[in-house]
C-alpha positions in Angstrom: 15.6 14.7 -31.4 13.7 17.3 -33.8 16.2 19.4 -35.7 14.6 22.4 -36.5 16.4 24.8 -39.5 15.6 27.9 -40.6 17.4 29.2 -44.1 16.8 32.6 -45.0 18.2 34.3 -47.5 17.5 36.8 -50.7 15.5 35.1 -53.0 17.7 33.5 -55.7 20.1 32.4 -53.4 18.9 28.6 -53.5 17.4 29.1 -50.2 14.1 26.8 -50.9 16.0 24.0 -52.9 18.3 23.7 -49.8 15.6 23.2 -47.9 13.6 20.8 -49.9 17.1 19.3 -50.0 17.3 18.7 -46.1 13.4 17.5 -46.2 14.4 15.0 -48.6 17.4 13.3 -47.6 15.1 13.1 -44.1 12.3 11.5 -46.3 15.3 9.2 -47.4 16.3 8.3 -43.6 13.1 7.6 -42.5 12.7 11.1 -40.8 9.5 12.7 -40.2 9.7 16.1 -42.0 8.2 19.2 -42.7 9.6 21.9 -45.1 7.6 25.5 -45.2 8.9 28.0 -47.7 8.1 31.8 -47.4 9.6 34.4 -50.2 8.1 38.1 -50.6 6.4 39.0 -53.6 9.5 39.4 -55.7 10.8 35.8 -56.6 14.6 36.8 -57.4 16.3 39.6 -54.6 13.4 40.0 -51.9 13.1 37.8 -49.3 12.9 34.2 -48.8 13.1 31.7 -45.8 12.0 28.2 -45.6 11.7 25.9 -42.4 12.9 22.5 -42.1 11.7 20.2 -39.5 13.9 16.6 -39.4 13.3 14.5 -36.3 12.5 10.7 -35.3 8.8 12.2 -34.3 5.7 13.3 -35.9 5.9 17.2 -36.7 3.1 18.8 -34.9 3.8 22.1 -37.0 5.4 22.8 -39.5 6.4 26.7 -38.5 9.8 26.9 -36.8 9.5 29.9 -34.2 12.2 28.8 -32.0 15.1 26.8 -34.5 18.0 25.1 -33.3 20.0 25.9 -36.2 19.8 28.7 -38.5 21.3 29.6 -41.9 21.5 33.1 -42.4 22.6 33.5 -46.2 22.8 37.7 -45.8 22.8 40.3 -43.3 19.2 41.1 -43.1 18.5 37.3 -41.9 20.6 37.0 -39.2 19.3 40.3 -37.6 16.3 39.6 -37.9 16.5 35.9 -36.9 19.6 35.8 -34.9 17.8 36.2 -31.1 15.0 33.4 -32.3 18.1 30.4 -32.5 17.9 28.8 -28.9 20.2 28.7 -26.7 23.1 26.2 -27.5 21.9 26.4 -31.5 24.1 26.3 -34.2 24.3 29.7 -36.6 25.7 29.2 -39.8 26.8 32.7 -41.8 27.9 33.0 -45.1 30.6 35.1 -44.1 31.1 36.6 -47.8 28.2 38.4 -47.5 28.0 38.9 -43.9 31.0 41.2 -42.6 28.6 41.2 -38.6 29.4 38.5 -36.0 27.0 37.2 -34.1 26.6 39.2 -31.0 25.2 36.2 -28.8 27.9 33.6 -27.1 25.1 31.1 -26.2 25.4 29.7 -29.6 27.8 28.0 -31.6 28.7 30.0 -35.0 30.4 29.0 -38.2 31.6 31.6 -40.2 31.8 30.1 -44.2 32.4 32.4 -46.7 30.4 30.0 -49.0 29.8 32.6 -52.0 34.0 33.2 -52.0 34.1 29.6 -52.1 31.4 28.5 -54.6 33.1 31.3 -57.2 36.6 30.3 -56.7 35.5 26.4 -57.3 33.9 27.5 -60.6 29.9 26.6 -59.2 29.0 30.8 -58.2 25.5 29.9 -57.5 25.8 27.1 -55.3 26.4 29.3 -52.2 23.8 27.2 -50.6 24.7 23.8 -50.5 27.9 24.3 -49.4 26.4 25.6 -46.3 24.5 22.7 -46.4 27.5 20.3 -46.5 28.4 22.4 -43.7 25.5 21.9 -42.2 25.9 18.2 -42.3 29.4 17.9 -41.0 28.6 20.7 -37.8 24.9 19.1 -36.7 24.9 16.3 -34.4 22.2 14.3 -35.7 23.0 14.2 -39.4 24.9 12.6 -42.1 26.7 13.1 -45.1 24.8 10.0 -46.4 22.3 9.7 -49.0 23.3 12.9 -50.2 23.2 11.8 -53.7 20.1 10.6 -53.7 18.6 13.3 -52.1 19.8 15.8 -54.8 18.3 13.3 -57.0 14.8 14.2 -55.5 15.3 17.6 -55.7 17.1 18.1 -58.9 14.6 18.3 -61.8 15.3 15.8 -64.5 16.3 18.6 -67.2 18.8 20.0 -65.3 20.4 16.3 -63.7 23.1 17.4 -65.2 24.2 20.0 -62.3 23.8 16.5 -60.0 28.2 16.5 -59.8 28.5 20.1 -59.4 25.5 20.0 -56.1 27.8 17.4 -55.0 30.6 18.5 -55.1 29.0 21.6 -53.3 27.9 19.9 -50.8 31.4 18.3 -50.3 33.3 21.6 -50.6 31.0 22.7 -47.6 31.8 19.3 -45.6 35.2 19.6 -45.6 35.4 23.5 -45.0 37.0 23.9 -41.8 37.3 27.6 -40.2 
């Protein structure tokens, strides 16, 4: 099976560490993996989408055209990327910042309203991993495991510190249910 994920988001939403994130803890399982980040010019508030390829297979490419699961992190992503999700896909929204439904009913949706949830639980910027946590609990061919060490990967060394709070995230997102 080759998972293939497509986060998209403003820039300085975290979409590119949760990304890296899923490419690691794949790295970690033995996965063959591709992650492909893509921002716009401005770093913080334009655009920014990564693809994440996580299968039992070599990766051929490493662009996701067609993904299976897509994380659409505000409203300009999911237009523009809502139609690409194949049929029978997975959608997550971050339903605080996304007041739209998904207009197709060929695809399963979650609604989180991950921002609402990452302020009230004191960690505001952390948005993204607990669609990530989500993201583990919803697809069918991953794991909450080696979660910790794949923030460890991905976390750099000066800010390890923020390790319990990305877990913690990441569980808050797990055990979200709509």
């Amino acid at each position: 099976m080759m998972n293939q994920i497509l986060i998209a988001g403003f820039g300085g939403q975290g979409v590119l560490f949760a990304g890296k994130f899923l490419a690691n803890k794949g790295l970690i399982e033995d996965k063959q993996v591709s992650w492909l980040p893509s921002y716009g010019p401005e770093m913080r508030g334009g655009t920014a989408n990564c693809s994440v390829i996580v299968g039992d297979e070599p990766v051929g490419s490493p662009i996701v055209n067609e993904p299976n699961t897509l994380v659409a992190m505000n409203l300009p992503s999911l237009k523009k990327y809502e139609n690409a999700v194949v049929p029978g896909g997975l959608i997550l929204v971050d339903s605080s910042l996304i007041a739209a439904k998904v207009e197709r009913d060929d695809v399963r949706v979650c609604y989180v309203p991950a921002t609402e949830l990452a302020k009230n639980a004191g960690f505001s910027t952390l948005a993204n991993m607990i669609l990530m946590g989500k993201l583990l609990k919803e697809s069918e061919d991953m794991s909450f495991e080696n979660t910790e060490d794949a923030l460890k990967k991905v976390i750099p060394a000066r800010k390890m510190n923020l390790l319990d709070v990305n877990l913690q995230a990441l569980k808050t997102g797990y055990e979200y249910a709509e």
